[in-house]
Each structure stands twice: as C-alpha cells, then as structure tokens.
Biopython code that builds the backbone (N, CA, C, O; Angstrom):
import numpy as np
from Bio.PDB.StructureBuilder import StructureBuilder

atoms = [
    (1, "UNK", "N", (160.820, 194.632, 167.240)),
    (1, "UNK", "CA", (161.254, 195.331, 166.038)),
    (1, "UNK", "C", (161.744, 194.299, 165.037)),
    (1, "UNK", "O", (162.196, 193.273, 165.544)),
    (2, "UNK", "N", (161.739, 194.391, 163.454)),
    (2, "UNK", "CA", (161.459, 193.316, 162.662)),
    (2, "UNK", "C", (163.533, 193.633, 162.583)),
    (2, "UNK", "O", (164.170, 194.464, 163.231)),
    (3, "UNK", "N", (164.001, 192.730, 161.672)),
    (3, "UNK", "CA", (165.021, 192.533, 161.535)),
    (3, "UNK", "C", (165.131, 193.663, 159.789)),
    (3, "UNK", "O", (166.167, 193.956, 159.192)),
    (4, "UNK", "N", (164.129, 193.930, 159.523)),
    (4, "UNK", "CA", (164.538, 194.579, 158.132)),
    (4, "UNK", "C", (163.156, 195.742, 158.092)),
    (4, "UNK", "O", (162.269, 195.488, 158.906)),
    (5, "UNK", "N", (162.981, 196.776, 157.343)),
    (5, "UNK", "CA", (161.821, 197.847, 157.466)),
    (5, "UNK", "C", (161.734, 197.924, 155.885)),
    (5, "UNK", "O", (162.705, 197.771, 155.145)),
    (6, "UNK", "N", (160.340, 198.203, 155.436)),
    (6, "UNK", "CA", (159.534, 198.949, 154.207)),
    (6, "UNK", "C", (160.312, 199.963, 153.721)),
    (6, "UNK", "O", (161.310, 200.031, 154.438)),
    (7, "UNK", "N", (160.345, 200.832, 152.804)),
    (7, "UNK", "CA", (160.749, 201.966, 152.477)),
    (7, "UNK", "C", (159.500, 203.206, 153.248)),
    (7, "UNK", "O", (159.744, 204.311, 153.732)),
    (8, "UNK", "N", (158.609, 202.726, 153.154)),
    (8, "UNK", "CA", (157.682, 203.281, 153.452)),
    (8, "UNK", "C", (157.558, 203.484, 155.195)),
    (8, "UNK", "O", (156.970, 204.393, 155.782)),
    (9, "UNK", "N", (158.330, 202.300, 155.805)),
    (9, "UNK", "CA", (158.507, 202.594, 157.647)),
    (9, "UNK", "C", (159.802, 202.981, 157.371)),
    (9, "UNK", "O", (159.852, 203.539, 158.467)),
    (10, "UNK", "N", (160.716, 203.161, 156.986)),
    (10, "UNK", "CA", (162.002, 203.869, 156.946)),
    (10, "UNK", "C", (161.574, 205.237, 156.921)),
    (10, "UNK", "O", (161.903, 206.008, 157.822)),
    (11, "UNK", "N", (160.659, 205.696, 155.673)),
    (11, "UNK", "CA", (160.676, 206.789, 156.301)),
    (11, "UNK", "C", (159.484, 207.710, 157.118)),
    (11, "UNK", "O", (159.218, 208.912, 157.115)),
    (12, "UNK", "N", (159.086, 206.888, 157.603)),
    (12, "UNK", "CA", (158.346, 207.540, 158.862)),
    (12, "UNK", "C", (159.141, 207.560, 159.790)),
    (12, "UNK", "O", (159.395, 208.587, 160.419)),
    (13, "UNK", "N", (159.713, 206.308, 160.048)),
    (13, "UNK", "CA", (161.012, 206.704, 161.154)),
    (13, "UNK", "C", (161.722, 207.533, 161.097)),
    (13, "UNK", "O", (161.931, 208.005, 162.214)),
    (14, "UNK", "N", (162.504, 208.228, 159.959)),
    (14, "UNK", "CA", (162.988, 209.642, 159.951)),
    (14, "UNK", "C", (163.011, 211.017, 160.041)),
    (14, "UNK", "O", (163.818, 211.897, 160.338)),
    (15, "UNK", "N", (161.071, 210.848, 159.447)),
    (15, "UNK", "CA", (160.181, 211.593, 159.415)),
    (15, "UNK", "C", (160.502, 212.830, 158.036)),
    (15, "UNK", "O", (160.584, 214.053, 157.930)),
    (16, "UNK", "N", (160.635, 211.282, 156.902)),
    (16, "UNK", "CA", (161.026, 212.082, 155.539)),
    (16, "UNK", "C", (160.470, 211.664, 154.656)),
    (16, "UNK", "O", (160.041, 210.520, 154.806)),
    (17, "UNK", "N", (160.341, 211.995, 154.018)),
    (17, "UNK", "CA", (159.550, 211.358, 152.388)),
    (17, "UNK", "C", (160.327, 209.992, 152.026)),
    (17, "UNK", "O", (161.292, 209.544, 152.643)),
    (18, "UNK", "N", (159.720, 209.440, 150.926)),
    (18, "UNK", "CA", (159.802, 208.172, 150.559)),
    (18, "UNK", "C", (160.855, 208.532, 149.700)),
    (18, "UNK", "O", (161.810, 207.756, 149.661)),
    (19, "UNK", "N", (160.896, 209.890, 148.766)),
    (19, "UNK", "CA", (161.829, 209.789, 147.828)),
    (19, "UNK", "C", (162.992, 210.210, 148.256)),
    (19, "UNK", "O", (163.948, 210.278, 147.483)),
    (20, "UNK", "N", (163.097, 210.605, 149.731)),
    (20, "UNK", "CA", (163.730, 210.976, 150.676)),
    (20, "UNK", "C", (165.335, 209.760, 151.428)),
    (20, "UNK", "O", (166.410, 209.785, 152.027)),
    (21, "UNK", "N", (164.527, 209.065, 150.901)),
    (21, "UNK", "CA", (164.685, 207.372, 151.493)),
    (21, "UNK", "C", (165.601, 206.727, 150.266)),
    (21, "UNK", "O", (166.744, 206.326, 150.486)),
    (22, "UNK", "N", (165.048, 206.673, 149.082)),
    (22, "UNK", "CA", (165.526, 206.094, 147.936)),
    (22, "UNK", "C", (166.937, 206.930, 147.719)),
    (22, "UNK", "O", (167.861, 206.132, 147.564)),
    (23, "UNK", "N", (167.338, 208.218, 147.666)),
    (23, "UNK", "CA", (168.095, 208.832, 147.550)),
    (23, "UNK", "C", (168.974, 209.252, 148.301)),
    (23, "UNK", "O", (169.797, 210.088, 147.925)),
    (24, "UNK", "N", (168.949, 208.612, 149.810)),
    (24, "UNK", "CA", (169.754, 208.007, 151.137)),
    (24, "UNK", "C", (170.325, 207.053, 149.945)),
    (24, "UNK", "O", (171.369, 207.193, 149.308)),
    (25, "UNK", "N", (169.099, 205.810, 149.808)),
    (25, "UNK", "CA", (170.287, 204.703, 149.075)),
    (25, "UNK", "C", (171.049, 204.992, 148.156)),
    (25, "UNK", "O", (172.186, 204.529, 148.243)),
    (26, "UNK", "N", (170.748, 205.753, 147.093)),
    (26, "UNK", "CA", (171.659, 205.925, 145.950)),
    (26, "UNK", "C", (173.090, 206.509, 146.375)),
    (26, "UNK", "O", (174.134, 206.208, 145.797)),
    (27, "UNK", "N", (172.984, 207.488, 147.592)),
    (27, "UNK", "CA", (174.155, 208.282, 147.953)),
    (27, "UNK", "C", (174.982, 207.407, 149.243)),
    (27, "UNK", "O", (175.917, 207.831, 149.922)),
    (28, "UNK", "N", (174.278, 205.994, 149.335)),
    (28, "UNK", "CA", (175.378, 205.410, 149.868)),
    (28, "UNK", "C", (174.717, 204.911, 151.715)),
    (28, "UNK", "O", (174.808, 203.898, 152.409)),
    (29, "UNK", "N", (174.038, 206.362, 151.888)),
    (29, "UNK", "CA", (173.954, 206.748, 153.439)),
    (29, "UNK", "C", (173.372, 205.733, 154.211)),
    (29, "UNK", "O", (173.238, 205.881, 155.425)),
    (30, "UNK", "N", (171.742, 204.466, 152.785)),
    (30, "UNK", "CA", (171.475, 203.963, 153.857)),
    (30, "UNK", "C", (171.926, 202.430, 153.059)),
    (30, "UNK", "O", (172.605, 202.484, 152.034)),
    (31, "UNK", "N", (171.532, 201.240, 153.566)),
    (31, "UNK", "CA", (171.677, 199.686, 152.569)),
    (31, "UNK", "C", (170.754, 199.176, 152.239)),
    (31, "UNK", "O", (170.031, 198.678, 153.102)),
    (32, "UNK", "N", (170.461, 199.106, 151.103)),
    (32, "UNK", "CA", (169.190, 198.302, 150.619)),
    (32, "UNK", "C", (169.723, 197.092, 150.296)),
    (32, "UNK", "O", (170.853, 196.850, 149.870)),
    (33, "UNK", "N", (168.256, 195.887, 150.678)),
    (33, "UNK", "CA", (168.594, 194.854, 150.181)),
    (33, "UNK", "C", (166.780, 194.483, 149.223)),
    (33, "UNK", "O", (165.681, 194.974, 149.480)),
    (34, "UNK", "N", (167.146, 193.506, 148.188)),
    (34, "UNK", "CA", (165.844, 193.431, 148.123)),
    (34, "UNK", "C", (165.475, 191.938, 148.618)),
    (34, "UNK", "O", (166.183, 190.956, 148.395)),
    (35, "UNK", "N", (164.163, 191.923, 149.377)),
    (35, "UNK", "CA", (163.776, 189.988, 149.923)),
    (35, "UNK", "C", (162.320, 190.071, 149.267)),
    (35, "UNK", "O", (161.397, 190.854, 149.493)),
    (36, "UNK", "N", (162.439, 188.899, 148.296)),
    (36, "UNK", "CA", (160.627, 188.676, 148.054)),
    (36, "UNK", "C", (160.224, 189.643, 147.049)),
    (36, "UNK", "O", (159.074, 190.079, 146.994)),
    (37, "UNK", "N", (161.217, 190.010, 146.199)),
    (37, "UNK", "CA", (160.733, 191.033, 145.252)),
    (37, "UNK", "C", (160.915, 192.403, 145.707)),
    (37, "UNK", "O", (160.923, 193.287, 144.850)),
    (38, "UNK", "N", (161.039, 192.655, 146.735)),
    (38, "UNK", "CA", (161.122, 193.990, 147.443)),
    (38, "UNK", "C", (162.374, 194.884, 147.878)),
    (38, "UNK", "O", (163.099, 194.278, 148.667)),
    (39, "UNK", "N", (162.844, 196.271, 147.538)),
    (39, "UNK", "CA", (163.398, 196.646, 148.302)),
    (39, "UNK", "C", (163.191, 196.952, 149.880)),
    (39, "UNK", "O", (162.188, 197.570, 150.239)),
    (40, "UNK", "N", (163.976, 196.592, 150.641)),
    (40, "UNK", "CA", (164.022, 196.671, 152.224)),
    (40, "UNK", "C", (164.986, 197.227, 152.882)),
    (40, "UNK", "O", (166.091, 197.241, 152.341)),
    (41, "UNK", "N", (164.859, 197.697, 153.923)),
    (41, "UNK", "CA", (166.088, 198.528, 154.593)),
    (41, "UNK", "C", (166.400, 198.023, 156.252)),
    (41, "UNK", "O", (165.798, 198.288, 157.292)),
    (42, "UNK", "N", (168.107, 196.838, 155.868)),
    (42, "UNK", "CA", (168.122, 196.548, 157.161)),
    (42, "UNK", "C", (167.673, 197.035, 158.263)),
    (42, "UNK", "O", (167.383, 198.228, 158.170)),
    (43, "UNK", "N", (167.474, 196.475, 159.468)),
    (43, "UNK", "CA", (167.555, 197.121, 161.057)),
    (43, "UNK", "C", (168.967, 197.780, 161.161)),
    (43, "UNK", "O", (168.909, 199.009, 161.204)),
    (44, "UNK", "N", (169.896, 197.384, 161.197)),
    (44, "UNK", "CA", (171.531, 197.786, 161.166)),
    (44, "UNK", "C", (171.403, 199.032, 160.170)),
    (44, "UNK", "O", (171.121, 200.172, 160.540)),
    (45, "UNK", "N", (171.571, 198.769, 159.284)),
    (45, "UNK", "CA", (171.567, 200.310, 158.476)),
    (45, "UNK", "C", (170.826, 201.759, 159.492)),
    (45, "UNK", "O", (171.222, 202.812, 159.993)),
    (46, "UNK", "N", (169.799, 201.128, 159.392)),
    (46, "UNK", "CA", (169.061, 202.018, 159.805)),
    (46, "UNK", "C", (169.403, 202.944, 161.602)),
    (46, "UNK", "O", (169.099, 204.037, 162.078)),
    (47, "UNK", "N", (170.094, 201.855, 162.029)),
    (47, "UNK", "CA", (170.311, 202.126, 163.334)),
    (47, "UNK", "C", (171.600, 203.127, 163.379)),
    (47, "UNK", "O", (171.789, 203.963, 164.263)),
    (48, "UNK", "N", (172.586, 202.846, 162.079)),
    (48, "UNK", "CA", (173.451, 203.202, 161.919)),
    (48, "UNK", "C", (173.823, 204.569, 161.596)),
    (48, "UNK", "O", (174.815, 205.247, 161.867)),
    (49, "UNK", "N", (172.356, 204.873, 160.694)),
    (49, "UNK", "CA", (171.946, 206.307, 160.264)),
    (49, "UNK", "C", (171.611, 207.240, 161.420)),
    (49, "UNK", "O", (171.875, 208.437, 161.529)),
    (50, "UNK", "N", (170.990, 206.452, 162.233)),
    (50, "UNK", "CA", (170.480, 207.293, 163.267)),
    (50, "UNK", "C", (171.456, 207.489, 164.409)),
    (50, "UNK", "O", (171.352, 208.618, 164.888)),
    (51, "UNK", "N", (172.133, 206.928, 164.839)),
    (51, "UNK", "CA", (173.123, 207.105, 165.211)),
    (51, "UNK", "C", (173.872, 207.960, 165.027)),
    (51, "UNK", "O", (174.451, 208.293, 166.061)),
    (52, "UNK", "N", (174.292, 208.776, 163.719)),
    (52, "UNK", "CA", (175.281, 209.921, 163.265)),
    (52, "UNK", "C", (174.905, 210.776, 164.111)),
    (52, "UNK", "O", (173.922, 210.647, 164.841)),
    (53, "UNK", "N", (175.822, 211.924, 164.075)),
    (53, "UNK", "CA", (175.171, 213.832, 164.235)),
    (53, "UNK", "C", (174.553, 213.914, 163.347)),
    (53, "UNK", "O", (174.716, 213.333, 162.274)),
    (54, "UNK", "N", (173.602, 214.774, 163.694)),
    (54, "UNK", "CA", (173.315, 215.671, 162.715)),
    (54, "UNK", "C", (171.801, 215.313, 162.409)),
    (54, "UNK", "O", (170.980, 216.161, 162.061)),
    (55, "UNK", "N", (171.553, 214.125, 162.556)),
    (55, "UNK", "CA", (170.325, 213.199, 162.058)),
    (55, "UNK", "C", (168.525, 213.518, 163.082)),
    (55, "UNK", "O", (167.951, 212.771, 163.875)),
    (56, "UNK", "N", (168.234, 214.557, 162.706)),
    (56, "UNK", "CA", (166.897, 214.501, 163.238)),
    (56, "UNK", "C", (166.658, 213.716, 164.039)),
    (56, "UNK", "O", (167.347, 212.717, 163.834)),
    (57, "UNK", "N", (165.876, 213.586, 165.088)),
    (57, "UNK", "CA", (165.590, 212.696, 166.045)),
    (57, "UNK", "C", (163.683, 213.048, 166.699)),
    (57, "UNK", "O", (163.262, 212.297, 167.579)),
    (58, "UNK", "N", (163.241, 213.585, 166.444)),
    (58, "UNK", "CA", (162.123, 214.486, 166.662)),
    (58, "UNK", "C", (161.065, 213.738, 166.309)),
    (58, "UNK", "O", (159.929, 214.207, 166.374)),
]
sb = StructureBuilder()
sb.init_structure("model")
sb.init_model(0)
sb.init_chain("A")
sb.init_seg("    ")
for serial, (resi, resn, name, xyz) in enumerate(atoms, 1):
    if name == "N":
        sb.init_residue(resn, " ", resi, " ")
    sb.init_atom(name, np.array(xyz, "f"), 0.0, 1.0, " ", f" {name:<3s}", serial, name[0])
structure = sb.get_structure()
C-alpha cells in the first residue's frame, strides 16, 4: 500500500464519488496534501477516517 492515494483511489476505497472526497477535505474529515502538482490523500488520514463509527465499510 503506497504511503499517500489519488482522489480518485480515495474514493473507491470508500465507495463514494470524487466530489464526495473533495468535500471530506473542505469539512476537515479528511488531509490533503498536494506532491508534484497534485492533490493527494495521506495513508494516515485515510486510515483514520475509516476507523470512525459510522463509516461504511462494504
């Protein structure tokens, strides 16, 4: 598993839309960083999200 994910594998891993994803970041829920021109979404964040209640798992 890479150390950072796409917006685009973020949210397949959730199994949510892309704009789904962007608006995690704005509200805090997930961390974007950008590398190489790109927004990216730590491994940690992401693990962190999934981790909560409540969070789909399916």
């Amino acid at each position: 598993m890479s150390s950072v994910h796409t917006i685009r594998e973020t949210a397949w891993v959730l199994g949510v839309s892309q704009g789904v994803v962007f608006r995690a970041i704005r509200l805090g829920l997930l961390t974007a960083e950008r590398q190489y021109g790109r927004l990216v979404i730590p491994n940690s964040s992401l693990r962190r999200l999934l981790s909560e209640p409540g969070v789909p798992r399916d």
